[in-house]
C-alpha positions in Angstrom: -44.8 -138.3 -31.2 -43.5 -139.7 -34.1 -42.5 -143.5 -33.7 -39.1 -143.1 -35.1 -38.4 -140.6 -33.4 -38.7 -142.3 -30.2 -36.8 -145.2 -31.3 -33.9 -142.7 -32.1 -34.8 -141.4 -28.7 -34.4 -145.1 -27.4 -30.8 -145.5 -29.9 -29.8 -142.1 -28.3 -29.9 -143.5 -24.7 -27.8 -146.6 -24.9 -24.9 -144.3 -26.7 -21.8 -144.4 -24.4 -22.7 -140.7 -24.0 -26.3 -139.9 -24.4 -26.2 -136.5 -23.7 -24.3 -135.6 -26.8 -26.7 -136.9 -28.9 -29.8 -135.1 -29.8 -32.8 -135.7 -32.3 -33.1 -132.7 -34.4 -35.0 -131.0 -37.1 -39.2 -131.5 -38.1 -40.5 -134.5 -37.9 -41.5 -136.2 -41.4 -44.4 -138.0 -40.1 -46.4 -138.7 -36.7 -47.7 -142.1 -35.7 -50.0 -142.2 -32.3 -49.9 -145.5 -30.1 -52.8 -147.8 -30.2 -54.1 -150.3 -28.2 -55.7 -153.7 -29.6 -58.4 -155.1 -28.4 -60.6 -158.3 -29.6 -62.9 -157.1 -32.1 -66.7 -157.6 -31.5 -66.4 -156.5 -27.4 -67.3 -152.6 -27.3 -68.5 -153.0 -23.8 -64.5 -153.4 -23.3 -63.3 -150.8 -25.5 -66.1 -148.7 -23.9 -64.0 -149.2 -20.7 -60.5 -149.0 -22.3 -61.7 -145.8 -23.5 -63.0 -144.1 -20.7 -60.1 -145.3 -18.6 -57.8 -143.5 -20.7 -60.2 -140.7 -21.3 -59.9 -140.1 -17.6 -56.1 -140.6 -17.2 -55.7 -137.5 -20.0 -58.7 -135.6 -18.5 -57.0 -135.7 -14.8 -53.4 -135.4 -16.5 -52.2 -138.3 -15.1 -51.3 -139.4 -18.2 -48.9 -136.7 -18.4 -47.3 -137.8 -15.6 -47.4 -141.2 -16.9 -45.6 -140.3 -20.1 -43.0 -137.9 -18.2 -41.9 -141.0 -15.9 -41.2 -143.5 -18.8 -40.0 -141.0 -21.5 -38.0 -138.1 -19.8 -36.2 -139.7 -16.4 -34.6 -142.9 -16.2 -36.5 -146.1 -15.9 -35.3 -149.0 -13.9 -33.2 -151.0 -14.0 -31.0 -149.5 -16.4 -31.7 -145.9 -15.3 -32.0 -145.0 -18.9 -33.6 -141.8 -19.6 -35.0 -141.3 -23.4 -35.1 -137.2 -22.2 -37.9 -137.3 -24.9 -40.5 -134.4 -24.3 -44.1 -134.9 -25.0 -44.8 -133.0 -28.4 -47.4 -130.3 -29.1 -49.6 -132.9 -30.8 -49.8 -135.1 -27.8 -50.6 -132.5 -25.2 -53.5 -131.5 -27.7 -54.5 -134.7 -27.8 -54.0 -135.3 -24.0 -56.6 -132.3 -24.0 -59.3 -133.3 -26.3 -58.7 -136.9 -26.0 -60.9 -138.3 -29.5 -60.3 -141.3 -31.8 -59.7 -139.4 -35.2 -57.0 -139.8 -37.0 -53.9 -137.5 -37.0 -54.4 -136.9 -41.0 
């Protein structure tokens, strides 16, 4: 998902009427979320990894992802209405750490 995309996502859901506001057109770019971690622990990025391995692997990242970017989120109730892209759910699928070049 590209990062500006889901901060126009974010823009679009504080408008006095978000559901006339849409993102449209082909992305320009796509960024993919990281995590940091310390540098020199791989036992704990071994973990990080896995954990999230498992989360994409058992879809429950999916679900995840669904909750925080297409309903509304407390307290605000704010929904981005932001559907996963066809990237992600490949990535969801064959969870790797190449880049998206």
């Amino acid at each position: 998902m590209p990062f500006a995309a889901c901060v126009l996502a974010r823009g679009a859901s504080l408008a006095a009427k978000p559901a006339d506001r849409r993102i449209v057109g082909t992305p320009q770019s796509s960024e993919t979320y990281r995590c940091m971690l310390r540098k020199g622990d791989p036992p704990f990025k071994t973990l990080v990894g896995g954990v999230l391995v498992q989360l994409m692997k058992r879809g429950e990242i999916d679900a995840l992802c669904d909750q925080r970017f297409t309903k509304p989120v407390p307290p605000k109730g704010l929904s981005f209405d932001f559907a996963m892209s066809d990237v992600i759910d490949a990535r969801h699928a064959a969870p790797n750490d190449a880049p998206l070049e």
